[in-house]
VOKEDREN-150777 format. One line per 4 residues: number of its first residue (from 1); for each residue x negated, y, z of C-alpha. Coordinates in nm, 3 decimals. Each point is the difference from the previous one (the first is absolute). Layout:
NUM> X/Y/Z; ...
! end
This chain:
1> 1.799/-0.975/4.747; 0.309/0.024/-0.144; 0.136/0.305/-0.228; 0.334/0.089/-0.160
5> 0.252/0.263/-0.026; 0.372/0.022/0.164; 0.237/-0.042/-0.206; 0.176/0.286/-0.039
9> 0.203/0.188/-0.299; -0.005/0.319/0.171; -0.373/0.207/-0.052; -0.158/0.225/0.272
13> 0.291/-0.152/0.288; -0.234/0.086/0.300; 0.019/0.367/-0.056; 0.380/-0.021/-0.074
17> 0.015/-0.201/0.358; -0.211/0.263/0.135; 0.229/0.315/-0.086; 0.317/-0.192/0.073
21> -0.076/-0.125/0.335; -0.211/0.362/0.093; 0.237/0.129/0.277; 0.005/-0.334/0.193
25> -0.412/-0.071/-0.049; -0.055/-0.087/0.394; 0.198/-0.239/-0.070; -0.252/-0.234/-0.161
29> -0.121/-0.102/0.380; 0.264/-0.095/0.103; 0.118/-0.215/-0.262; -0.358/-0.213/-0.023
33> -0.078/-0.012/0.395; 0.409/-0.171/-0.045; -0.096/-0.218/-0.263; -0.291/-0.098/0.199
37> 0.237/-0.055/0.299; 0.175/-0.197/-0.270; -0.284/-0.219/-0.041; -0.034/-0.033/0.386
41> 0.364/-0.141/0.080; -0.080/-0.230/-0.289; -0.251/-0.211/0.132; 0.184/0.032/0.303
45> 0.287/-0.147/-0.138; -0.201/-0.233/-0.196; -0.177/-0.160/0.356; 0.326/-0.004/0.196
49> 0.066/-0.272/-0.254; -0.272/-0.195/0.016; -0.132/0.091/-0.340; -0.283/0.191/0.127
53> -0.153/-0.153/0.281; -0.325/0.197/0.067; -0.022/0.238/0.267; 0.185/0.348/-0.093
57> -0.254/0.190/0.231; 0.157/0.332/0.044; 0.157/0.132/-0.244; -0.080/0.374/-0.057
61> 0.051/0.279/-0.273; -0.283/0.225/-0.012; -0.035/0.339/-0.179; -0.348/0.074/-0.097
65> -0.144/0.402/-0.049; -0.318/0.028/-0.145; -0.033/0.343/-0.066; -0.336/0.029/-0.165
69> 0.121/-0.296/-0.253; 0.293/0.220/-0.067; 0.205/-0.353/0.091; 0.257/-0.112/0.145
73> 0.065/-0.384/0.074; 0.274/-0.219/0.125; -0.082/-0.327/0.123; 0.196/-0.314/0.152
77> -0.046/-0.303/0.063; 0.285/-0.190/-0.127; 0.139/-0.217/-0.258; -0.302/0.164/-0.313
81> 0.016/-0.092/-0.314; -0.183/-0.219/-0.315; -0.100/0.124/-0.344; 0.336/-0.169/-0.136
85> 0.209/0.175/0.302; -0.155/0.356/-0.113; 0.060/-0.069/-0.372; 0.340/-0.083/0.161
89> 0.108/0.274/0.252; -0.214/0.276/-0.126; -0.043/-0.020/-0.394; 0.332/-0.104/-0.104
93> 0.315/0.024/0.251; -0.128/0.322/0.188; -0.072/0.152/-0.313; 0.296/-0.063/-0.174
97> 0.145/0.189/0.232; -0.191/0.265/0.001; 0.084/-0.034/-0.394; 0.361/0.017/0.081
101> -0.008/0.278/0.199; -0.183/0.199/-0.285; 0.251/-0.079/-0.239; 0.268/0.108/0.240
105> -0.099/0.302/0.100; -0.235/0.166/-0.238; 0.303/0.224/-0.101; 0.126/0.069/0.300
109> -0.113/0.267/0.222; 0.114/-0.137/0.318; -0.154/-0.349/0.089; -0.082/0.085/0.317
113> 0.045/-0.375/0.113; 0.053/-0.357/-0.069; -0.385/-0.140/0.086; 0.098/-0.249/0.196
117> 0.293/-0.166/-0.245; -0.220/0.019/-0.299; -0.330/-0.180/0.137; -0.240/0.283/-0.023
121> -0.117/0.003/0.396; -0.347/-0.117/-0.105; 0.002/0.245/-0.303; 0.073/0.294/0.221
125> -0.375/0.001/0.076; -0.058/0.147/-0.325; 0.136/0.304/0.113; -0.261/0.125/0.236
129> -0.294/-0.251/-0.166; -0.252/0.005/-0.344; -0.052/-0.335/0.055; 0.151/-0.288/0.199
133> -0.175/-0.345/0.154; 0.173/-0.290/0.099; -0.221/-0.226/0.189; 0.135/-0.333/0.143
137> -0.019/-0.355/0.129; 0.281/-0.253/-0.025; 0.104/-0.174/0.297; 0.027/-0.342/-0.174
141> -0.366/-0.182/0.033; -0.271/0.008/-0.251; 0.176/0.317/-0.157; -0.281/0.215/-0.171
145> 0.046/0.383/0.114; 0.033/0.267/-0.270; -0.012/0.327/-0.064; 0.248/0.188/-0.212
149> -0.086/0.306/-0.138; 0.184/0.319/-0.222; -0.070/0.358/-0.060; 0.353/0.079/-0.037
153> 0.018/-0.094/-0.427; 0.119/-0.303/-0.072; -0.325/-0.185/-0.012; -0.098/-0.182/0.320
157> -0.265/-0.270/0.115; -0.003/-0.297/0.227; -0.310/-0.130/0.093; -0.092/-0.280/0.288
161> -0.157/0.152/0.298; -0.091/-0.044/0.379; 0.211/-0.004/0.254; 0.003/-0.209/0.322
165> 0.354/0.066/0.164; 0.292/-0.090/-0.134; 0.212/0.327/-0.077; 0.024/0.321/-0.234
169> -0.155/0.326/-0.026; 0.121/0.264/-0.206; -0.263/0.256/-0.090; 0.067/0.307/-0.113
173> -0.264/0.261/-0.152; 0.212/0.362/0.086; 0.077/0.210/-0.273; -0.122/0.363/0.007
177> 0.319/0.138/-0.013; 0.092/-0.228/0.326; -0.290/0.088/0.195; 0.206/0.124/0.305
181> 0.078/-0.421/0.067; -0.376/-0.015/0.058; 0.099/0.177/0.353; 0.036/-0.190/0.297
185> 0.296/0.237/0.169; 0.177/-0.032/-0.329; 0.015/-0.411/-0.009; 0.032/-0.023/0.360
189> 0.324/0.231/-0.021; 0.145/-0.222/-0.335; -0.054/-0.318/0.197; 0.190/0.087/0.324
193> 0.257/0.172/-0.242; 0.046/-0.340/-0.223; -0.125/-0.286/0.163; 0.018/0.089/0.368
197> 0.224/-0.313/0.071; -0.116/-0.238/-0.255; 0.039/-0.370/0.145; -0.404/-0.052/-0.072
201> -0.306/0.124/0.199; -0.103/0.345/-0.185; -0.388/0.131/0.081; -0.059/0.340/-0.109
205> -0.391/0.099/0.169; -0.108/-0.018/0.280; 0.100/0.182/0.374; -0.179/0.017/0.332
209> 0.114/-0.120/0.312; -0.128/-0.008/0.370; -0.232/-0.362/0.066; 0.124/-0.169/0.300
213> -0.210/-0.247/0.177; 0.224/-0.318/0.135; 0.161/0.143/0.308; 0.155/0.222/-0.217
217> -0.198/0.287/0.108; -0.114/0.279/-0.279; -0.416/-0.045/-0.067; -0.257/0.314/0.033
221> -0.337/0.015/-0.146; -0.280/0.113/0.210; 0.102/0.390/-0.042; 0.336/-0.095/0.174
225> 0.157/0.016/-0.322; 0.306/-0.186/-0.171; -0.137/-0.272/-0.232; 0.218/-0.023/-0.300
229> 0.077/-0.302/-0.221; 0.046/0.053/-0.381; 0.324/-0.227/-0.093; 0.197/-0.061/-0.319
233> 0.315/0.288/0.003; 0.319/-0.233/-0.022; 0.285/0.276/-0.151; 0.286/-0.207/-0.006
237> 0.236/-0.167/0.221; 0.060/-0.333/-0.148; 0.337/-0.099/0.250; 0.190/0.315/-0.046
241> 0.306/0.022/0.203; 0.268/-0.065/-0.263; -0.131/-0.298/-0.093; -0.035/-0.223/0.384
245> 0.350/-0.126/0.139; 0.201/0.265/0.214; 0.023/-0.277/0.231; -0.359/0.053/0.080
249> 0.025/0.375/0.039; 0.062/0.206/0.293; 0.092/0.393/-0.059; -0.362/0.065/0.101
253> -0.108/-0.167/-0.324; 0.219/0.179/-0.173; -0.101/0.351/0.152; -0.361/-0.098/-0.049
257> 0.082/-0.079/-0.404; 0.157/0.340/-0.044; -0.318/0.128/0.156; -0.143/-0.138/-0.241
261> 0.226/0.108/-0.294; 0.009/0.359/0.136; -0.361/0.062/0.179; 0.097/0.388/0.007
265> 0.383/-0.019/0.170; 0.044/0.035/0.327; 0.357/-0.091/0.079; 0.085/-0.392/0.015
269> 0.269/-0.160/-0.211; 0.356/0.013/0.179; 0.067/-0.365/-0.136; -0.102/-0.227/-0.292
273> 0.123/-0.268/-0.208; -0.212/-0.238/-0.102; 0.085/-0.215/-0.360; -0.038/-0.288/-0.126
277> 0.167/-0.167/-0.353; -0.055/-0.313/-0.186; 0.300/0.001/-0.204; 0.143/0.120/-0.196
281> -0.292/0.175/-0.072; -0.334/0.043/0.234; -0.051/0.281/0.241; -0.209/0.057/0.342
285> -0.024/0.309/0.147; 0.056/0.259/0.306; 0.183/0.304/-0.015; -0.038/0.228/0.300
289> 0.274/0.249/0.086; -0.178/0.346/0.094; 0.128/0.289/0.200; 0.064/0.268/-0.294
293> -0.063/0.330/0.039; 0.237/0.258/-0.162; -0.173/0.042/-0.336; 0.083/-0.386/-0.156
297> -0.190/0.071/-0.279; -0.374/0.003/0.174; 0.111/-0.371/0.106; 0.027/-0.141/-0.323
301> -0.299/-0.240/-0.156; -0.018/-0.171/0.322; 0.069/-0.324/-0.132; -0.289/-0.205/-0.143
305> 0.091/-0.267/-0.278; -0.244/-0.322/-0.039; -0.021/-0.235/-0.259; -0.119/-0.307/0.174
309> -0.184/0.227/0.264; -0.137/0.211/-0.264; 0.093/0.351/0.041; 0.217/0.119/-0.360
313> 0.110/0.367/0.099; 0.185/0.192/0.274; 0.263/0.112/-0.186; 0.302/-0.235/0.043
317> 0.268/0.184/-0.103; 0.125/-0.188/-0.259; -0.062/-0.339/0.255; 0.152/0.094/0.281
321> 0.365/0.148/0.047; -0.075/0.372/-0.013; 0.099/0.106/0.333; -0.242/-0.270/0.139
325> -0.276/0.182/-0.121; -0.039/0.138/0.325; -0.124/-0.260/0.145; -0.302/-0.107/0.063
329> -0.212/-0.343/-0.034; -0.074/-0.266/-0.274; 0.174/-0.183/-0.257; -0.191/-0.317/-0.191
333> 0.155/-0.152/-0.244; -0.134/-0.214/-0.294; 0.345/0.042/-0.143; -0.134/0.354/-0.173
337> -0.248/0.004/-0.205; -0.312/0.241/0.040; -0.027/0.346/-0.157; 0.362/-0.053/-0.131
341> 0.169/0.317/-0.199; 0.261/0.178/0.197; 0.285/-0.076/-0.271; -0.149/-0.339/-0.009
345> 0.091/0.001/0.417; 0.332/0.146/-0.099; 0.090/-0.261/-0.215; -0.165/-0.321/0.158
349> 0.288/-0.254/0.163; -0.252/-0.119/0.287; -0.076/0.366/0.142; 0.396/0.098/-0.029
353> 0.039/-0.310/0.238; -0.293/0.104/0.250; 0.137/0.331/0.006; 0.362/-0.132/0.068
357> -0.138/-0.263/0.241; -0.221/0.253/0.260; 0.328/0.237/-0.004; 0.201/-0.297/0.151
361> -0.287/-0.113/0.212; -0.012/0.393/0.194; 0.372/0.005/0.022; 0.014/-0.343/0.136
365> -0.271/0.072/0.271; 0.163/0.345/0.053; 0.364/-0.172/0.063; -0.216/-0.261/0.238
369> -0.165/0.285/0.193; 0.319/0.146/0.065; 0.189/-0.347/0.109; -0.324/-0.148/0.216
373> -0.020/0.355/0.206; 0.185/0.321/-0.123; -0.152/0.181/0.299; -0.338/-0.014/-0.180
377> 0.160/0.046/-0.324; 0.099/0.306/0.118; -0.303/0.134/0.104; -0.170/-0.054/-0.314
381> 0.301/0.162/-0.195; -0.099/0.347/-0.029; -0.365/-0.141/-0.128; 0.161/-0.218/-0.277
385> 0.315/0.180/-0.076; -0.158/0.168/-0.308; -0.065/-0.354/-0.170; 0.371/-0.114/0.057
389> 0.153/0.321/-0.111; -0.228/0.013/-0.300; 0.066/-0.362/-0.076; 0.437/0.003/0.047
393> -0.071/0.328/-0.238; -0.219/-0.135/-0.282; 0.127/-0.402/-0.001; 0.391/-0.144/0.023
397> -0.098/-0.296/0.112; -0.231/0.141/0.309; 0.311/0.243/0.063; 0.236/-0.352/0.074
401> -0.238/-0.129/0.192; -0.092/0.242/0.245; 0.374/0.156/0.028; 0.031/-0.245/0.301
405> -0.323/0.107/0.223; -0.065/0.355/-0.133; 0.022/0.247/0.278; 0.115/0.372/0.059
409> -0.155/0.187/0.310; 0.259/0.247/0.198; -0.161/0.323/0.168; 0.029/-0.177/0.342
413> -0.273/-0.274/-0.171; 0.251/-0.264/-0.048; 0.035/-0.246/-0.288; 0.277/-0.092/-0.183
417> 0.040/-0.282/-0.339; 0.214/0.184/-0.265; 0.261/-0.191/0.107; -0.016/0.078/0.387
421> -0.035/0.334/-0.085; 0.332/0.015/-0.174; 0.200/-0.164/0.279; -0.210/0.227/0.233
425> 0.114/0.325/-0.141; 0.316/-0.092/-0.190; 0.249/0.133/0.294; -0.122/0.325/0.071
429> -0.145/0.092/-0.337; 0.261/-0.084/-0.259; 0.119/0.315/-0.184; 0.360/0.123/-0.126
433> -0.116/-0.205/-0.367; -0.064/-0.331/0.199; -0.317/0.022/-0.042; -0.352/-0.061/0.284
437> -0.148/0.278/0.019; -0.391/-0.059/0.110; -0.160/0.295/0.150; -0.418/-0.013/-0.078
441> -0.279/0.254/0.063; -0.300/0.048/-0.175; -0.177/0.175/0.345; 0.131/-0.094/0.335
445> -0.199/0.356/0.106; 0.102/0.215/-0.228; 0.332/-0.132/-0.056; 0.070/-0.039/0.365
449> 0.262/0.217/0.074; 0.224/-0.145/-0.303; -0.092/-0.352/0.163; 0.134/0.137/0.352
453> 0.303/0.091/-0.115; 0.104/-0.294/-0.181; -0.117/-0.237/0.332; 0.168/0.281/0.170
457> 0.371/-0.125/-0.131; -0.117/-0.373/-0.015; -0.137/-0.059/-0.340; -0.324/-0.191/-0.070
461> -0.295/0.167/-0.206; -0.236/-0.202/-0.192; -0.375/0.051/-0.046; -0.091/0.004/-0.401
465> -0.291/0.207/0.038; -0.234/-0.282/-0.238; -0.157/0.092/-0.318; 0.251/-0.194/-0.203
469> 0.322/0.039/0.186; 0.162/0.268/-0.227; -0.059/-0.268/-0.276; 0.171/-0.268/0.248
473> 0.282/0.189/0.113; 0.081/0.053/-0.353; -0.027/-0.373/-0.109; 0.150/-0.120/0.321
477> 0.279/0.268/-0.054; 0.117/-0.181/-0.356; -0.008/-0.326/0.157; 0.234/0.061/0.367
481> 0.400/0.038/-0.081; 0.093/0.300/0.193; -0.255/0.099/0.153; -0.206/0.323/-0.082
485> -0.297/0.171/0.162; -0.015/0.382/0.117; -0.302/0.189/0.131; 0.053/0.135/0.353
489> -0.075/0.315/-0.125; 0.201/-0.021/-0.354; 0.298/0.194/0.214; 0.185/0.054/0.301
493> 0.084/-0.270/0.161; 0.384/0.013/-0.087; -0.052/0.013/-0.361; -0.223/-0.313/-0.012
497> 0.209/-0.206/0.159; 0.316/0.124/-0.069; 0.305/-0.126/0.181; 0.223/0.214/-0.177
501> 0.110/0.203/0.323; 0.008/0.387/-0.042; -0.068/0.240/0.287; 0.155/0.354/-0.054
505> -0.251/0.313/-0.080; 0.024/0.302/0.210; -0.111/0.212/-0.283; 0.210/0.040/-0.272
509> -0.124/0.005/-0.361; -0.005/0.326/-0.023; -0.232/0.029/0.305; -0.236/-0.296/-0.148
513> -0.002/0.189/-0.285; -0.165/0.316/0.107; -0.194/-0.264/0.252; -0.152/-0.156/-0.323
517> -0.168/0.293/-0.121; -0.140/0.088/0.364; -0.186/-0.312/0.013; -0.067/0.017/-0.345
521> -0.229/0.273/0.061; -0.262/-0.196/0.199; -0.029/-0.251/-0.213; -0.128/-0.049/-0.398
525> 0.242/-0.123/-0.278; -0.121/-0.378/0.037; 0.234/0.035/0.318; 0.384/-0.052/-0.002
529> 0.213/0.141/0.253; 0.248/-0.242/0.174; 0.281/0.042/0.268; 0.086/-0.299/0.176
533> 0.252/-0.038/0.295; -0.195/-0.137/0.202; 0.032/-0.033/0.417; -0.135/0.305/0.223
537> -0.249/-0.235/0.148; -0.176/-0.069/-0.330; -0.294/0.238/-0.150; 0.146/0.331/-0.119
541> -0.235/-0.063/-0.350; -0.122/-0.321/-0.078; -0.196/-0.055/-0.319; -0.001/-0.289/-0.271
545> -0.103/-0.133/-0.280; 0.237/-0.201/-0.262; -0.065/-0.337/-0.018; 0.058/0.004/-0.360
549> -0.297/0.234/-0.083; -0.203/-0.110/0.239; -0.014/-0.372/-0.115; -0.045/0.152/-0.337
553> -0.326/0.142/0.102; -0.134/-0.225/0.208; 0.037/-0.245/-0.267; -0.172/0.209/-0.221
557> -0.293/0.002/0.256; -0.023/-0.347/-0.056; 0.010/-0.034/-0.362; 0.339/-0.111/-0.015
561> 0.164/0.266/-0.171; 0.112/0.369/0.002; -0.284/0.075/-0.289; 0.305/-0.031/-0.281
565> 0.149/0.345/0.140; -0.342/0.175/-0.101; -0.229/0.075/0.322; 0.031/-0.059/0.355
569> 0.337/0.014/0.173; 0.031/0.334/0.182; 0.104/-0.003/0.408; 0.360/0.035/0.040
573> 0.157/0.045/0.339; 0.313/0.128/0.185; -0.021/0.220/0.266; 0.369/-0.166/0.220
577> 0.141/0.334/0.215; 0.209/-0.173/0.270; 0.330/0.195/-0.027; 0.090/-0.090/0.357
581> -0.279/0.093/0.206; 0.036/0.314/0.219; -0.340/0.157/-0.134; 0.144/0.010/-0.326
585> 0.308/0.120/0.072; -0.161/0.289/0.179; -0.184/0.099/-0.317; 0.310/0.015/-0.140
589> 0.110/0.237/0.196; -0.316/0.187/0.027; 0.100/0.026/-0.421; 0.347/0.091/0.005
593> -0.086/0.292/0.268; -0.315/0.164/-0.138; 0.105/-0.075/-0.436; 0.303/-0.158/0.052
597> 0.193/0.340/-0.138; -0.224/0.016/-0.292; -0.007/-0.374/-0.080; 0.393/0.060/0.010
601> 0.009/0.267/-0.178; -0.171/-0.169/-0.297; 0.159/-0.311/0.021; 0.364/0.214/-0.013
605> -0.123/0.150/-0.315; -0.117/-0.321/-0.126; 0.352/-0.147/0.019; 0.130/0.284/-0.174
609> -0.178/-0.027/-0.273; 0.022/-0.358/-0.007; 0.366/0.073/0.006; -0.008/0.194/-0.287
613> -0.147/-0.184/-0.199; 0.225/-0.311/0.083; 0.267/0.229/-0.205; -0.226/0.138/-0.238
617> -0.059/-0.355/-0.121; 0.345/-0.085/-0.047; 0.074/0.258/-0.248; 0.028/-0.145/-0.360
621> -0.226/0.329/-0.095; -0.238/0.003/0.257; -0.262/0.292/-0.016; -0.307/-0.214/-0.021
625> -0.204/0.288/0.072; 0.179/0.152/0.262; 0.012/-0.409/0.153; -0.421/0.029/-0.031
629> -0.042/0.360/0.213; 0.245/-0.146/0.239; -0.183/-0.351/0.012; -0.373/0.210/0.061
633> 0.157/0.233/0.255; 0.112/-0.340/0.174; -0.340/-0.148/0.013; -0.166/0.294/0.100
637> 0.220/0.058/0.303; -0.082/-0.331/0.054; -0.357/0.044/0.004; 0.011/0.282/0.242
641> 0.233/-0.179/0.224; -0.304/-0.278/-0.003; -0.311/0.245/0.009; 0.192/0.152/0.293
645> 0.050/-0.347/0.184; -0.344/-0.121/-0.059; -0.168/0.362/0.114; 0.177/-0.082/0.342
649> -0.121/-0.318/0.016; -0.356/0.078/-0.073; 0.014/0.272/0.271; 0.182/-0.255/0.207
653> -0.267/-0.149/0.264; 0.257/-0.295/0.133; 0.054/-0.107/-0.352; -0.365/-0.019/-0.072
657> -0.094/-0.153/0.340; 0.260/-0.239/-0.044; -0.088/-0.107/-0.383; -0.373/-0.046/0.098
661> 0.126/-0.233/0.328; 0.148/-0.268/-0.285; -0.341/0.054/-0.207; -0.203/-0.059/0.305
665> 0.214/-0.324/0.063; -0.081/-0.107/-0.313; -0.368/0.091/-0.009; 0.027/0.261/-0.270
669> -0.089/0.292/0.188; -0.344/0.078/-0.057; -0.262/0.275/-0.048; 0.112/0.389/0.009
673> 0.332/-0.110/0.046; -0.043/-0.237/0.315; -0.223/0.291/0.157; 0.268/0.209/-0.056
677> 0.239/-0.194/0.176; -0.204/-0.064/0.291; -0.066/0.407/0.034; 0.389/0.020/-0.028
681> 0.083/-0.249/0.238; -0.197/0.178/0.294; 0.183/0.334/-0.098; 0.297/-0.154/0.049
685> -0.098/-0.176/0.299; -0.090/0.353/0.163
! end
């Protein structure tokens, strides 16, 4: 037996391990059922050159629960270890880095990390453990096995034991405070989270399975009944996907592996792209591209990251390009360490280079899809658009890239590249500035009528109606020379693309004027009343919404701004009173008839007393006060002129029935008000 005590500076560095690595304590499985796989691939390696010629067997991992013995045990049977190896491995070069560590961090709050790069996988058992065994068998012959043994001070033993196989087990006596490893559910649930891919054999228990006799056929016992055999549970798939040749893979193997990623999804991948990298850095992986639903953010964490098919953590952010996070599949790379620090990620050269290289890889895939068969390209479009737009928003170089094959989607279901879109619409739709003018809706039902009568005169409409399009028309916007993008709805049709050609009124303003307030009265003050001279044939009131204000708020819906001005943006719209339309003209003249004396007759004093004070202001000694009375009787006259407009208008059923027609169009007739316009409309039907 053999005695001593590591050498350490640092006192009491198991408890300091202990508090520092607390949050990430499951992790202790996976990193000693790796280092066993470690030991595994070793001998393997070791035999495949002819320096271990005895018969490997087959190799297995097995995770031991013995729940009355309160331990837990992993055992291989690979490469072991002599007395020299574990005064090696364990007593000096793991320690030391458990030392370093200590010394590292014991100021720092946040060391929520770094395991792997400092040595301390075998240490990490002292986390959930009192006391720690290490018993093992060399693979080189006549080695003596040993046990190595620590209570988590620096003192430790090694003694010669018994042991027949070649191989390791790690023993570890649970700690009362880490009881809840001592359940089955709760191990079986770490392995398949960590080690589910692991290139080695891993058992975990037992399961039962239906005995079949040698036909094939299931066996009964006497009773009729299934007999069962008991069999070691394999939890792992040691040829993942990622890591077999795509030359050897059909799409049914792929399916079948995101089945296996994603046991509870139903929908299949559209597509996937499968990677493999030996220089300048390493990297295997597949990344699947899912049909996204409207709320992105549920999608995210879908990508798996493995260190040598060891799972690190599912949050790749700072891996992948951003908008890439939602996809969907598995990256491996030996390239990045395990348990690395975000800013470490941040900062690292190699994972700036994977996270350049997969966002060439999609877009070169992408531009192939489109080339090889842009039929099929565009039936996938409206499944992947989100990732493109998301990606030409949040990355320059993904924006050059995809420029050439990204596609915009007409109302009639046609697709157009940005740059066939321009030629497409460049005749028809260039305004009096020079400038395109592209036409989008948000809701090809509810903005239907605006759509019709822009196809109506010839112009093309296209469909933004994704979760990140107001972001993309905005980015897209800043990067197209002449060209802008109007809402269908934003206003009539003339005014968004304006050519710059006038069509007389057959009001005049004096007419609109007292027309203003009519309307006025029907509607609250988020409304502004328009005239347009528009044609007879067009709707007598048509109502929009600015495209200014509108962007503005639907940014802020996203996040992307509006907060600055202090609360949400309010609903502004315009309530557009076509000035040409016989219906309006005939209220008109329903006003002048019935008011039109009154309306006059205040108006005529108005201008009066406008008048007078035109030459009340020019005097060098103007009465100020006299200039004040006048001024009040001005606006009072005014506001009886406007009371009197707007109490006509309220009593005025056409006006009302007519103002609740371009809310119904618009879907913002509801409740008392929409019953109150169907009860009207039979009335007038009678």
């Amino acid at each position: 037996m053999k005695t001593g005590q590591i050498n350490v500076q640092t006192e009491n560095i198991f408890p300091i391990i202990k508090k520092f690595l607390y949050s990430d304590h499951e992790i202790f499985l996976r990193e000693l059922v790796s280092n066993a796989v470690d030991a595994t691939q070793k001998l393997k390696a070791l035999s495949s050159l002819g320096k271990f010629t005895q018969d490997l067997g087959n190799p297995t991992v097995e995770v031991i629960l013995d729940k009355t013995a309160k331990t837990i045990t992993i055992r291989d049977n690979g490469i072991g270890m002599t007395s020299d190896e574990i005064e090696k491995y364990i007593n000096q070069i793991a320690f030391s880095g458990a030392e370093e560590f200590v010394k590292k961090y014991e100021n720092i709050s946040e060391a929520n990390a770094l395991i792997g790069h400092f040595g301390l996988g075998f240490y990490s058992s002292f986390m959930v453990s009192k006391n720690v065994e290490i018993i093992t068998k060399s693979y080189l012959e006549d080695s003596v096995p040993v046990k190595w043994e620590c209570d988590g001070s620096p003192n430790y033993s090694i003694t010669e034991t018994t042991k027949e196989t070649r191989g390791t087990d790690i023993v570890l006596h649970i700690a009362e405070d880490s009881e809840e490893f001592l359940e089955e559910a709760r191990l079986d649930t770490i392995l398949s989270k960590y080690c589910k891919f692991l290139p080695v054999s891993i058992i975990f228990g037992t399961e039962s399975k239906p005995k079949k006799d040698d036909a094939g056929e299931f066996i009964k016992d006497a009773d009729g009944k299934m007999v069962y055999d008991e069999s070691p549970k394999y939890i792992n798939n040691t040829k993942p996907t990622w890591k077999q040749s795509p030359s050897e893979l059909k799409d049914e193997d792929y399916k079948n592996f995101y089945r296996e990623l994603y046991p509870m999804t139903y929908d299949e991948p559209l597509f996937q792209i499968h990677l493999n990298v030996d220089y300048p850095f390493n990297l295997t992986g597949v990344l699947f591209f899912p049909k996204v639903k409207n709320n992105i953010e549920v999608q995210k964490n879908k990508i798996q990251l493995y260190c040598n098919q060891v799972f690190v953590t599912d949050s790749v952010e700072n891996i992948v390009p951003e908008f890439l996070t939602l996809l969907h599949g598995v990256i491996d790379s030996p390239d990045i360490p395990l348990n690395v620090s975000r800013s470490y990620l941040q900062s690292d050269s190699n994972v700036k280079k994977i996270s350049s290289h997969i966002s060439k890889k999609v877009a070169d895939k992408l531009e192939d899809m489109f080339k090889k068969d842009r039929e099929d390209f565009e039936k996938k479009w409206d499944d992947i658009k989100v990732f493109i737009e998301y990606g030409m928003i949040s990355d320059e170089k993904f924006y050059e890239r995809a420029e050439k094959w990204m596609l915009f989607k007409n109302s009639a279901d046609k697709y157009f590249t940005i740059e066939e879109y321009k030629e497409h619409t460049k005749t028809l739709q260039t305004d009096k500035n020079s400038e395109v003018v592209y036409l989008y809706t948000t809701n090809k039902e509810e903005q239907h009528s605006f759509i019709n009568t822009a196809t109506e005169r010839g112009y093309d409409v296209l469909v933004m109606d994704g979760v990140l399009d107001q972001h993309f028309i905005n980015h897209v916007e800043r990067k197209l020379e002449k060209v802008k993008f109007a809402r269908v709805d934003a206003d009539t049709i003339e005014k968004l693309i304006d050519k710059g050609e006038k069509t007389p009124s057959k009001l005049s303003d004096t007419q609109q004027d007292s027309l203003k307030h009519v309307f006025q009265s029907q509607v609250s003050n988020n409304y502004t009343v328009q005239f347009e001279s528009l044609s007879e044939t067009d709707n007598p009131i048509t109502i929009t919404e600015p495209e200014f204000m509108r962007r503005m708020k639907d940014m802020q819906k996203l996040g992307g701004g509006g907060g600055m001005m202090g609360g949400s943006f309010p609903d502004f719209f315009n309530l557009v009173v076509n000035s040409n339309h016989p219906i309006i003209n005939k209220i008109s003249t329903d006003v002048e008839t019935k008011i039109g004396k009154d309306v006059n007759a205040l108006s005529s004093e108005v201008k009066g007393l406008n008048d007078k004070l035109t030459e009340l202001r020019k005097e060098k000694d103007a009465n100020k006060t006299e200039i004040e009375s006048i001024e009040n009787e001005v606006r009072e006259k005014e506001e009886s002129k406007e009371k009197m407009l707007k109490s006509f208008g309220s009593d005025y059923k056409m006006v009302k029935q007519l103002t609740d027609l371009a809310l119904l169009s618009r879907n913002m007739l509801k409740g008392e008000d929409l019953t109150k316009f169907i009860k009207r409309s039979y009335e007038i039907l009678k």
